[in-house]
C-alpha positions as CSV (number, residue, x, y, z in Angstrom):
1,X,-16.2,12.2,6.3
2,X,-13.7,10.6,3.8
3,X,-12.1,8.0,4.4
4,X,-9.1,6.6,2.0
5,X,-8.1,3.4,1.3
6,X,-4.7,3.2,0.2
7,X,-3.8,-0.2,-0.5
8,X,-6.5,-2.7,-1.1
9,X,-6.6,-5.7,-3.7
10,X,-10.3,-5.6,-4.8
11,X,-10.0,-7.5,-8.3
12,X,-9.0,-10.4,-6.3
13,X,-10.5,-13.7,-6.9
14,X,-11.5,-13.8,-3.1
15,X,-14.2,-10.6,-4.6
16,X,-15.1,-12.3,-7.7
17,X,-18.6,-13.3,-5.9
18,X,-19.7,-9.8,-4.3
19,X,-16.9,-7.0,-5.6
20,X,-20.2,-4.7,-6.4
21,X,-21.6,-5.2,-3.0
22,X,-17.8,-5.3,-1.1
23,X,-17.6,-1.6,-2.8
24,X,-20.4,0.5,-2.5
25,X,-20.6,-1.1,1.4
26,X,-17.6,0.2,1.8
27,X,-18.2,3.5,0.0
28,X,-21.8,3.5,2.3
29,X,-19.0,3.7,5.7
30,X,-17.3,7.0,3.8
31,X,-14.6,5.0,2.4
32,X,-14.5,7.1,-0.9
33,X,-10.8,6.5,-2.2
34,X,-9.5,3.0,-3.2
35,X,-5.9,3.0,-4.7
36,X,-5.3,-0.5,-6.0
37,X,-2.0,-2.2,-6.3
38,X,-0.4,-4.2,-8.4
39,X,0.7,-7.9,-8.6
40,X,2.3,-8.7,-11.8
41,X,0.5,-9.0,-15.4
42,X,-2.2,-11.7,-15.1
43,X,-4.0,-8.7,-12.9
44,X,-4.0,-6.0,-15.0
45,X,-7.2,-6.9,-17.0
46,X,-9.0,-7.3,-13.7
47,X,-7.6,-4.0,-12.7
48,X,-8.3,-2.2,-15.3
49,X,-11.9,-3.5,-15.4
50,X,-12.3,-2.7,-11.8
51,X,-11.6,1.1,-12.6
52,X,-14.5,1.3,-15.3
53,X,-16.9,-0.4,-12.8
54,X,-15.9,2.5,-10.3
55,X,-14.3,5.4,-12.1
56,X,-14.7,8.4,-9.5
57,X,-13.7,5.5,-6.5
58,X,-10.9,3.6,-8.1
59,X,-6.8,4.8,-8.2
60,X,-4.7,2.4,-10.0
61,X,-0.7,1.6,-9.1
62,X,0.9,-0.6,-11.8
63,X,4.7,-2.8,-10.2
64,X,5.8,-5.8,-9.9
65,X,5.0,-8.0,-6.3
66,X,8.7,-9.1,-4.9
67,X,7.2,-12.7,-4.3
68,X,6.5,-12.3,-8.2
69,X,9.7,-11.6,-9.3
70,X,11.0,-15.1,-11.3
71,X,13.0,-15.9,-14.1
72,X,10.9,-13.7,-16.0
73,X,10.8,-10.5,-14.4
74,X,12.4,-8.5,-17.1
75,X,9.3,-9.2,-18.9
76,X,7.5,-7.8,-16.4
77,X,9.0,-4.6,-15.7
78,X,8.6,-4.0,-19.6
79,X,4.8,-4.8,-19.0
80,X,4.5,-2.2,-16.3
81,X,6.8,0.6,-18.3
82,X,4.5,-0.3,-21.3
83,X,1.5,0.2,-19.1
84,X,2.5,4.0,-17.9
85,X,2.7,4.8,-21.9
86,X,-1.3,3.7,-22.1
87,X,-3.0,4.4,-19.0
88,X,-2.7,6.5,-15.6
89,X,-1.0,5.2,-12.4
90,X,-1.2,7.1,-9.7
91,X,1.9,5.0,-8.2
92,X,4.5,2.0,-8.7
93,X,3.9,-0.7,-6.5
94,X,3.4,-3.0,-4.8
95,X,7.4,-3.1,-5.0
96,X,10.1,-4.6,-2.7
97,X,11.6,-7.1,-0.9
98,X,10.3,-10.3,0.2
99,X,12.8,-13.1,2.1
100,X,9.9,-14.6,4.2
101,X,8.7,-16.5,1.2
102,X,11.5,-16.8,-1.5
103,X,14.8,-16.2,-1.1
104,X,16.2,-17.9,-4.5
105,X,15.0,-14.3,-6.3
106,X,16.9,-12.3,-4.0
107,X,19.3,-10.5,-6.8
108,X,16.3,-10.2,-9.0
109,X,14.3,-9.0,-6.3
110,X,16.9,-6.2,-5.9
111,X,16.9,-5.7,-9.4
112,X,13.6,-5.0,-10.4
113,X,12.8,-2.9,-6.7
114,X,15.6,-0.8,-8.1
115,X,14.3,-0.5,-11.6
116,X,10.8,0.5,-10.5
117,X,12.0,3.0,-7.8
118,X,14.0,4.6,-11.2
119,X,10.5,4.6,-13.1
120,X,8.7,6.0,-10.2
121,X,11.0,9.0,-10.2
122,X,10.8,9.2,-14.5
123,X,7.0,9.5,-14.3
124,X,7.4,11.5,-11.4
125,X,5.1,8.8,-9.0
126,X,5.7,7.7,-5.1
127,X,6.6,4.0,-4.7
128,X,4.7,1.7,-2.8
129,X,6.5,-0.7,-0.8
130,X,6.6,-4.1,0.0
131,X,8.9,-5.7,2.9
132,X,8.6,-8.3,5.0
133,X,11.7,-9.7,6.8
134,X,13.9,-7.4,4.8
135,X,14.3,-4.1,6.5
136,X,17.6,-3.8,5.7
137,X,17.6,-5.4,1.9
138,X,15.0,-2.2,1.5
139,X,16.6,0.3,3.0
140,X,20.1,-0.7,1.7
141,X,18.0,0.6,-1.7
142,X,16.5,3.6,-0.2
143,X,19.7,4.8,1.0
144,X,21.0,4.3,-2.5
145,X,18.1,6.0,-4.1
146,X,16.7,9.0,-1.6
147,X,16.4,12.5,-2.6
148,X,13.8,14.7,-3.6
149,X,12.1,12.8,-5.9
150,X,11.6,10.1,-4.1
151,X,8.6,9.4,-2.1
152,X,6.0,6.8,-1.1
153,X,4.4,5.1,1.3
154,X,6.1,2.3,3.6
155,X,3.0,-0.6,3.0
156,X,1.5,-2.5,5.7
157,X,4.5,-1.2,8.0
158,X,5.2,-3.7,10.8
159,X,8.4,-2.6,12.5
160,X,10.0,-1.0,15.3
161,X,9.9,2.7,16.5
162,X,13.6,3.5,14.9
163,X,12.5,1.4,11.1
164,X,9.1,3.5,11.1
165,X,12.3,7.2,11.5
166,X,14.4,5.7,9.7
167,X,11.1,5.3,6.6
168,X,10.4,8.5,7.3
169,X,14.1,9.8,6.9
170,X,13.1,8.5,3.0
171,X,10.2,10.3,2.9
172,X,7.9,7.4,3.2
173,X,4.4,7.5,4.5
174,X,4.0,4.7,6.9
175,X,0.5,2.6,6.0
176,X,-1.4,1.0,9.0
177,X,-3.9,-1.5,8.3
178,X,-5.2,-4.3,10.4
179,X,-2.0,-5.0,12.5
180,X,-2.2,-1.8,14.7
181,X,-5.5,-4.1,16.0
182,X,-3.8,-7.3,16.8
183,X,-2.9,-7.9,20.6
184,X,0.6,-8.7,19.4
185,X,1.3,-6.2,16.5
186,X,3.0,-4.3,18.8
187,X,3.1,-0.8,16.2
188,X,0.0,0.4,18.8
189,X,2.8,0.2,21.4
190,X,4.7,3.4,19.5
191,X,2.0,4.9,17.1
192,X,1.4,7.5,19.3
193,X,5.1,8.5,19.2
194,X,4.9,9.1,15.4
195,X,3.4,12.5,13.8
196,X,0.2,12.1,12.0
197,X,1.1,13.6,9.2
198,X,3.7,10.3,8.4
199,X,0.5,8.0,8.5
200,X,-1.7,6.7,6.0
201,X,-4.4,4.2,6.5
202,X,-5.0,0.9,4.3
203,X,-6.9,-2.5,4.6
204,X,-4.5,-4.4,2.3
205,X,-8.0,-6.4,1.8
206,X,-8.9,-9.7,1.3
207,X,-5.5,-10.2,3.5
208,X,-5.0,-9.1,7.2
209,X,-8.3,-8.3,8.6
210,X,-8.6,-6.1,11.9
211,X,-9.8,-7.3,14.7
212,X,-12.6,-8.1,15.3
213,X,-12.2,-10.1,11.7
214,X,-8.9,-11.1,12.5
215,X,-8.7,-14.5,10.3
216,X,-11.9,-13.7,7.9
217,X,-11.4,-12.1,4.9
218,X,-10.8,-8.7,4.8
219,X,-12.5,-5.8,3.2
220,X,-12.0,-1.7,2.9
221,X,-15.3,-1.0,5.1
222,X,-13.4,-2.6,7.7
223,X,-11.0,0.6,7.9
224,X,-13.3,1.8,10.2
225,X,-11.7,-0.6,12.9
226,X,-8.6,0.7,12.2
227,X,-9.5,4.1,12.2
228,X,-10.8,3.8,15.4
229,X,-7.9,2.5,16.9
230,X,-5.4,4.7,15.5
231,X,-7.8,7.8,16.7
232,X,-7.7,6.1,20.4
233,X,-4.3,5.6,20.0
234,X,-3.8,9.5,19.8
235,X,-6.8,10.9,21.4
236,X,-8.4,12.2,18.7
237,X,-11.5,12.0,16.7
238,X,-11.8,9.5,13.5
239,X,-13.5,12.4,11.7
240,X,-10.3,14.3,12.4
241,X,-7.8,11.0,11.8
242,X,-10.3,10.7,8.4
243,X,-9.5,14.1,7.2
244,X,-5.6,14.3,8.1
245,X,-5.0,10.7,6.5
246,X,-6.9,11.6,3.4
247,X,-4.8,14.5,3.0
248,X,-1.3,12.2,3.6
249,X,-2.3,10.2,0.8
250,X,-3.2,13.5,-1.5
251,X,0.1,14.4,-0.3
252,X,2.0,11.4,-1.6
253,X,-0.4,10.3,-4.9
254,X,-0.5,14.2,-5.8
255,X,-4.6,13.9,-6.3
């Protein structure tokens, strides 16, 4: 059984003390695929180091965080175009919109989510996307910007029934991590409703542990909980939910 990872932040600081033994525990539960986003460019050292430590494991995306974008960000975006000339990505992102945290950066926000959507489609890449309270910023964009060659995967999606269609319409994958275990995430309450071929499954560790972490850090092995949940959630095995969520995110990084 593999299982795939697709968004987890394993150069972060909260690893530095056990990243070795975080890994190969998770690779020990069949967790054989980590694609690792990005922040902005303080990271990229770490992430770059993280893919020699695990080359046959490790999937780097190169982007800009929205709660990153400051006065700066043209900088950035000419880091993460530089770093497609040097290295492989297998996406852009983490990329977005974020009003939960700043809302000074909104125009700039918009800006570089736009820019980075444009660079996805000149590599040819899927987007990975960041949103929290801006559903509508986000797919204000995607309307702008859907077609063929755009595609990607809907990050740590905590909406309603008609946002996860309405992703989809975009050709978005929808990631489920830890939330789909929380008593109030309320996605298990319409997961069922939504064809598994639109779902991918992530950890988004050290951040949003499943249950029953909930509040501890979080790490990939523990895609296991929500693999289990998501395969209760539509009667099915997790060997079965492994195997069709592995091949959504071959679908979308085109591995």
């Amino acid at each position: 059984m593999i299982i795939t990872d697709t968004h987890t932040h394993l150069y972060s600081e909260a690893f530095d003390d056990d990243r070795e033994e975080v890994i190969r525990n998770a690779i020990d539960q069949g967790v054989k695929r980590f694609f690792i986003p990005a922040i902005d460019s303080t990271y990229t050292e770490r992430m770059l180091s993280l893919k020699e430590l695990f080359p046959d494991h490790i999937y780097l995306m190169t982007g800009l965080h929205p709660t990153h974008v400051k006065e700066n960000y043209m900088d950035e975006l000419l880091h993460v175009k530089e770093l497609l000339s040097r290295h492989q990505y297998y996406a852009i992102g983490e990329i977005g919109i974020d009003l939960y945290w700043e809302k000074k950066y909104l125009k700039e926000q918009q800006e570089a989510f736009k820019y980075q959507i444009k660079l996805a489609k000149e590599h040819q890449l899927p987007i990975v996307i960041h949103c929290r309270d801006a559903f509508d910023e986000v797919f204000e964009l995607l309307e702008e910007e859907k077609g063929n060659d755009l595609r990607g995967i809907f990050h740590c999606f905590t909406g309603t029934f008609d946002q996860a269609e309405k992703a989809i319409s975009y050709n978005m994958k929808l990631g489920i991590g830890g939330v789909v275990t929380f008593k109030n995430g309320k996605i298990d309450q319409f997961l069922d409703k939504i064809d598994l071929k639109h779902l991918v499954l992530e950890t988004d560790a050290p951040y949003l542990a499943p249950t029953p972490y909930r509040g501890k850090r979080n790490e990939s092995a523990y895609i296991v909980n929500v693999l289990d949940k998501l395969a209760d959630l539509h009667n099915i095995s997790g060997e079965e939910l492994a195997m069709i969520t592995t091949n959504n995110s071959k679908a979308v990084f085109g591995i």
